[in-house]
LOBAPA-659728 format. One record per residue: residue number from 1; residue in one letter; x, y, z of N, C-alpha, C, O in turn. Coordinates in steps of 0.2 Angstrom, whole numbers. Example, Ala and Ser with C-alpha at 12.3 -4.5 7.8 and 13.67 -1.06 7.14 Angstrom:
% residues 2
miro voti n_X n_Y n_Z ca_X ca_Y ca_Z c_X c_Y c_Z o_X o_Y o_Z
1 A 66 -28 39 62 -22 39 66 -16 39 71 -17 42
2 S 64 -11 35 68 -5 36 64 0 39 67 6 40
***
This chain:
% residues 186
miro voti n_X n_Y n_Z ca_X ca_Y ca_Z c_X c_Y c_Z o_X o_Y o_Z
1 X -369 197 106 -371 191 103 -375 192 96 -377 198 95
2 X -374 188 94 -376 191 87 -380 182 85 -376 177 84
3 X -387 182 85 -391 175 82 -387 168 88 -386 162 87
4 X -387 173 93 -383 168 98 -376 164 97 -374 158 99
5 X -374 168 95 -364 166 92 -362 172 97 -366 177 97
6 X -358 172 100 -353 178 102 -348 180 99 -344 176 96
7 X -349 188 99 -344 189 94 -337 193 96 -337 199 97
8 X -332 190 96 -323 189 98 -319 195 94 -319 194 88
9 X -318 197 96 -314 202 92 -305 200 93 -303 201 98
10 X -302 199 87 -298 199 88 -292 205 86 -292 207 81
11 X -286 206 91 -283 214 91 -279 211 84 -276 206 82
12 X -279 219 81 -275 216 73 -266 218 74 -263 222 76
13 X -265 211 70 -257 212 69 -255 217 64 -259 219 60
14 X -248 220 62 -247 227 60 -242 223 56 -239 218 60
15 X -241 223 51 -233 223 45 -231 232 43 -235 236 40
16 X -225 234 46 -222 238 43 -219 238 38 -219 243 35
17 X -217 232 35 -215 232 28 -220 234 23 -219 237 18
18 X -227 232 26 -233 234 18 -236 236 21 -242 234 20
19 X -236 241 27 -241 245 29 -247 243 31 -251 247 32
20 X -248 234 32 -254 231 31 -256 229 39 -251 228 43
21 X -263 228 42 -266 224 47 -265 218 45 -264 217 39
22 X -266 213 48 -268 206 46 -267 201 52 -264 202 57
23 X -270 194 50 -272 190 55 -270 185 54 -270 183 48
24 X -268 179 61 -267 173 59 -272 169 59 -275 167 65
25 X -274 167 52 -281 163 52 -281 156 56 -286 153 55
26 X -276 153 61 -280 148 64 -282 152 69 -288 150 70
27 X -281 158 73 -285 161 76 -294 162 75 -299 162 79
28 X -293 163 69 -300 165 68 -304 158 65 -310 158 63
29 X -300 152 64 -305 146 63 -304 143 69 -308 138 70
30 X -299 144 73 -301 142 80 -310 143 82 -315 140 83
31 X -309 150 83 -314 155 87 -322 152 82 -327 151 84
32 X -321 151 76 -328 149 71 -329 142 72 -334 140 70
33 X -324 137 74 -325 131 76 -330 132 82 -335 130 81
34 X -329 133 86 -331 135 92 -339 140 93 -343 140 98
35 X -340 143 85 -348 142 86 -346 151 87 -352 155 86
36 X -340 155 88 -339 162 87 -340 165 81 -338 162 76
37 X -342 173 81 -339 176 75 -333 180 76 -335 185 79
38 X -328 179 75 -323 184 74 -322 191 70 -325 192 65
39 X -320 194 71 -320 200 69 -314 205 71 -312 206 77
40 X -310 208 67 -304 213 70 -303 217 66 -303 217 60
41 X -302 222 73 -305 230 73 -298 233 68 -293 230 67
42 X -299 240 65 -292 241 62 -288 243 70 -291 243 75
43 X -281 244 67 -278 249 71 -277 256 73 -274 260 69
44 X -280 258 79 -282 263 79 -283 266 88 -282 262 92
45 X -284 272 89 -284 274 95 -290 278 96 -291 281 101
46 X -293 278 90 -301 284 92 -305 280 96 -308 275 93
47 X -306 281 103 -310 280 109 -317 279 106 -320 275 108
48 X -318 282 100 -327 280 99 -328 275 96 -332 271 98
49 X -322 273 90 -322 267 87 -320 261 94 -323 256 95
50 X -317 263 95 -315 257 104 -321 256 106 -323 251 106
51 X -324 261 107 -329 260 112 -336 257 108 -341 255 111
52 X -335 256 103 -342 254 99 -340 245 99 -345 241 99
53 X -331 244 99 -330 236 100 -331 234 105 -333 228 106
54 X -330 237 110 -331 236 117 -338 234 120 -339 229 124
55 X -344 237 116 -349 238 118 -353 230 115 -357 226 118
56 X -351 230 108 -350 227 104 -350 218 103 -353 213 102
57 X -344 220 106 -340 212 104 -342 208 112 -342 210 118
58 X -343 200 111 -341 199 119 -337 197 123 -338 195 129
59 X -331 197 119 -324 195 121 -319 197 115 -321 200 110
60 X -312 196 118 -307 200 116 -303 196 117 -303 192 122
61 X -296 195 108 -291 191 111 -286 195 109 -288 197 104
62 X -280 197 111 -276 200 113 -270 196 111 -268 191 115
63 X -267 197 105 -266 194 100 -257 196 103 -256 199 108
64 X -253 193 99 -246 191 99 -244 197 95 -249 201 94
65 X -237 198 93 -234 203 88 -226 208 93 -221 205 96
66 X -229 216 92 -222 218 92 -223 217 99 -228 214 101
67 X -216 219 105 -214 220 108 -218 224 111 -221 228 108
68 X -219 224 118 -222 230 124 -217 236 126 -212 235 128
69 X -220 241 125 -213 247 124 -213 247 132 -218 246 134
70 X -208 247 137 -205 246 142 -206 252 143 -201 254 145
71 X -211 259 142 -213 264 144 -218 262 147 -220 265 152
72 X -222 256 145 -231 253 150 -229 252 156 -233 254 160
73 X -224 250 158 -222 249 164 -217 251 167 -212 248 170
74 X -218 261 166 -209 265 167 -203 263 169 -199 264 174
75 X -202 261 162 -195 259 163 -193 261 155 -197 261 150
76 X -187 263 154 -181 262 147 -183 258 143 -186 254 145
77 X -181 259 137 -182 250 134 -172 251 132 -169 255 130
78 X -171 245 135 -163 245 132 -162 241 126 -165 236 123
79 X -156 243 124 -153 242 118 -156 234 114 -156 234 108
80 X -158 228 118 -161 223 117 -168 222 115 -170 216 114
81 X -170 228 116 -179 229 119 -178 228 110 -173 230 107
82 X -186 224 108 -186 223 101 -190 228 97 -190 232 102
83 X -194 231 92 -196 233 89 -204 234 93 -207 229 95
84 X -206 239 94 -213 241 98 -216 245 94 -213 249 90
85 X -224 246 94 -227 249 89 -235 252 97 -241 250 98
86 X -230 258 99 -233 262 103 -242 262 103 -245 262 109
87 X -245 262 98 -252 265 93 -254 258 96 -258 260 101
88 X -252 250 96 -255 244 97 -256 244 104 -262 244 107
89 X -250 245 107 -251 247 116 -257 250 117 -260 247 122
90 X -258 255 115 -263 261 118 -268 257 118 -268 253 123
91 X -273 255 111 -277 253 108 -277 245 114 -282 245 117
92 X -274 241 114 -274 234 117 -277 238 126 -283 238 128
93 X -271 242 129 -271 243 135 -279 249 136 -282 250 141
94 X -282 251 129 -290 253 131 -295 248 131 -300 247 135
95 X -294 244 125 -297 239 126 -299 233 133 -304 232 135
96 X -292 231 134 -290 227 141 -295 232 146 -299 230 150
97 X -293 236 146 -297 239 153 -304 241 151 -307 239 156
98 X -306 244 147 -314 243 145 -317 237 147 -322 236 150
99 X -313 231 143 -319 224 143 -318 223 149 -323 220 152
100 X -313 224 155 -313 221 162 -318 226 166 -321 224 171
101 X -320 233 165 -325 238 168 -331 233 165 -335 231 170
102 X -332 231 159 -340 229 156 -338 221 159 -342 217 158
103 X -333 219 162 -335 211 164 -336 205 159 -340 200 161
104 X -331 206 153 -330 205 145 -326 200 146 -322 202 151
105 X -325 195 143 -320 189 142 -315 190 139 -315 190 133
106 X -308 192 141 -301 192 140 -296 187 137 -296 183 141
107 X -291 185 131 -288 180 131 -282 184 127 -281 186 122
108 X -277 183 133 -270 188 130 -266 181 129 -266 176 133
109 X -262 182 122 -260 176 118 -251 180 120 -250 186 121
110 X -246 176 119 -240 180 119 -240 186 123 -239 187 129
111 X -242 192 117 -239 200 117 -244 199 123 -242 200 129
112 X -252 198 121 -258 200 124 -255 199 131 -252 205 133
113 X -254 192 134 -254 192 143 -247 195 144 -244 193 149
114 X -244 199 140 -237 202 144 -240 208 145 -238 210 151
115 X -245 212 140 -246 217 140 -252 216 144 -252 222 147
116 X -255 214 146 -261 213 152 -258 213 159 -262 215 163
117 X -252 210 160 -247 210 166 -244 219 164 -247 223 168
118 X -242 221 161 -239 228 162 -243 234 164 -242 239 167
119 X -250 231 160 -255 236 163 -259 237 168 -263 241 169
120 X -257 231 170 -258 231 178 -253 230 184 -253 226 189
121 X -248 233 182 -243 234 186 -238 232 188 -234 234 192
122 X -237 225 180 -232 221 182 -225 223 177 -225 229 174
123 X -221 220 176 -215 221 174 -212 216 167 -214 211 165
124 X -208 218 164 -205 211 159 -198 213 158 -194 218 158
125 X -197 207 156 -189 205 154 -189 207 147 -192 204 143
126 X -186 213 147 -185 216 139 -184 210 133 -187 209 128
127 X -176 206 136 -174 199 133 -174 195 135 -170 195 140
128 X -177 190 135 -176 186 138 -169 181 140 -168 179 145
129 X -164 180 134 -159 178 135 -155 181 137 -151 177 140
130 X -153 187 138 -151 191 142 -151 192 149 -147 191 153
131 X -160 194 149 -161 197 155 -164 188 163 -165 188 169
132 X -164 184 158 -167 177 161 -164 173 158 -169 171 154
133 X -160 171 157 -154 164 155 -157 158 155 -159 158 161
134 X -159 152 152 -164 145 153 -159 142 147 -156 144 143
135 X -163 135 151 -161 129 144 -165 132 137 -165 132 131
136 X -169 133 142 -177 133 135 -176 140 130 -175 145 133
137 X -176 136 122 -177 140 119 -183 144 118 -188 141 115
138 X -184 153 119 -190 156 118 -192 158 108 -198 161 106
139 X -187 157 105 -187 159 97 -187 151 95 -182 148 93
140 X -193 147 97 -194 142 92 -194 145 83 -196 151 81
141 X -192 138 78 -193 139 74 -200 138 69 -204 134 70
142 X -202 141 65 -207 138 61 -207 130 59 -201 127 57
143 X -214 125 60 -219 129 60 -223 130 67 -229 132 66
144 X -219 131 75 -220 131 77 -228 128 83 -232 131 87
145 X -228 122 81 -232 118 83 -228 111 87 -230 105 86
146 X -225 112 90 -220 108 93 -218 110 101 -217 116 101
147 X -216 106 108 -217 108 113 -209 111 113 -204 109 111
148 X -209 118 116 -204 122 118 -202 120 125 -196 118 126
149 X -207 120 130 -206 117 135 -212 118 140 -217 122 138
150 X -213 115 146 -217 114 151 -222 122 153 -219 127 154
151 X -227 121 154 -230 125 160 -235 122 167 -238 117 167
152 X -234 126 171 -239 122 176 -246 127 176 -246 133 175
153 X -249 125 177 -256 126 177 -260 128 183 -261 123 187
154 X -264 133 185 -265 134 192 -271 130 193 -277 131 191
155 X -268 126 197 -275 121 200 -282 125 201 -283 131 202
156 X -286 121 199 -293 121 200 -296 130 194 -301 135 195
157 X -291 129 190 -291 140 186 -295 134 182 -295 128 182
158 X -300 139 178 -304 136 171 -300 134 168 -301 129 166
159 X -295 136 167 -291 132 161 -288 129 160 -286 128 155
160 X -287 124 169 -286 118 173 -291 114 170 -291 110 166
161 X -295 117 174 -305 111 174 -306 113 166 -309 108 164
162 X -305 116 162 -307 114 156 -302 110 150 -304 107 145
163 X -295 110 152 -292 105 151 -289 97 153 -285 93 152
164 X -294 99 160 -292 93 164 -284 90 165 -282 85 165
165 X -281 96 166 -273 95 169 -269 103 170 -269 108 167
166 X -265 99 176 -262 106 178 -254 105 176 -250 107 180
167 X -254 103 170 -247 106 168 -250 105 157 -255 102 156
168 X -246 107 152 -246 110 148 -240 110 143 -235 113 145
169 X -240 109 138 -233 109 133 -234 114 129 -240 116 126
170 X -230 117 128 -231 125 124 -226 125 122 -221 123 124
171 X -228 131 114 -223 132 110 -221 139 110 -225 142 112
172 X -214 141 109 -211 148 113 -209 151 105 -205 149 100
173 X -213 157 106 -209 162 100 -207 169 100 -208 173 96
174 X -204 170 108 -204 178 109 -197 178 113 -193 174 114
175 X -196 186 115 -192 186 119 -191 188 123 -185 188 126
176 X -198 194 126 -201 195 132 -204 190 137 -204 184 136
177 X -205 191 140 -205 187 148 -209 192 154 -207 197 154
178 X -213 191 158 -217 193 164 -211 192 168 -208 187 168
179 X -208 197 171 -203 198 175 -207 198 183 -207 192 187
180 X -209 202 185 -213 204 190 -221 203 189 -224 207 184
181 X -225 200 191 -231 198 191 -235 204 193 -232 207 198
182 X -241 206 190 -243 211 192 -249 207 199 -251 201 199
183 X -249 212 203 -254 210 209 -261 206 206 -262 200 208
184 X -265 211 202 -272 205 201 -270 198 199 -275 195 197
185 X -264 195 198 -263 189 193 -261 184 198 -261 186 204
186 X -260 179 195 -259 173 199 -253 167 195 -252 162 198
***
């Protein structure tokens, strides 16, 4: 906490075209609406630097981007697995389990709760249209603020009681998928 704001760290997105980190600013005017300060760490895997956001920050969101290399959860990645950026996993997946030993506020977005399911033992749909067939489009178009399709909501979870309903309209832009639920999740 920092003057009584808690401060959120947001995991950074990677362009390999320009070599660049960077962030999607309603994320971080979400979190400032909200009375947080955000902040996102570079990319990186040096344990000290982790461990100083760990120590640091008092929540973590665990942002969208590449693809989960289907090594987090030994398996191949096949010919449809998309673009992974190994370095992000590491970093996510220390992160992820530091703030859960310190008892740290988690919010995995897209990549985040795929990659929080693999690191905890669960599984993913490399493709989804491939490997899990649906009416529902998961590659909505920009601007992506439009309902994709339904979710149900686990009764009486915070995020039931703090939206006062157990189902949910969401917009889809990926094309992995939780396959296998890891045991801790629900």
């Amino acid at each position: 906490m920092y003057k009584g704001r808690p401060i959120i760290a947001l995991m950074p997105l990677y362009d390999e075209k320009k070599d660049s980190y960077w962030m999607l600013p309603g994320y971080m005017k979400a979190l400032e609406e909200q009375g947080a300060i955000p902040l996102m760490p570079p990319l990186n895997a040096d344990r000290t630097q982790l461990d100083f956001f760990l120590e640091e920050c008092d929540g973590f969101v665990l942002t969208g981007g590449h693809d989960i290399s289907p090594r987090l959860y030994s398996q191949e990645p096949s010919a449809r697995c998309g673009l992974t950026l190994p370095l992000r996993d590491d970093m996510d997946a220390y992160v992820l389990k530091g703030a859960v030993q310190r008892d740290k506020a988690v919010l995995g977005i897209c990549r985040g709760h795929q990659l929080m399911n693999a690191v905890y033992g669960g599984t993913l749909y490399q493709d989804i249209p491939a490997e899990c067939p649906s009416e529902v489009d998961h590659r909505m178009q920009p601007p992506y603020d439009g309902c994709a399709h339904m979710v149900r909501l686990e009764a009486e979870s915070p995020l039931a009681r703090l939206l006062e309903s157990e189902e949910l309209a969401v917009n889809s832009c990926h094309h992995q998928a939780i396959r296998e639920l890891a045991a801790p999740f629900r």
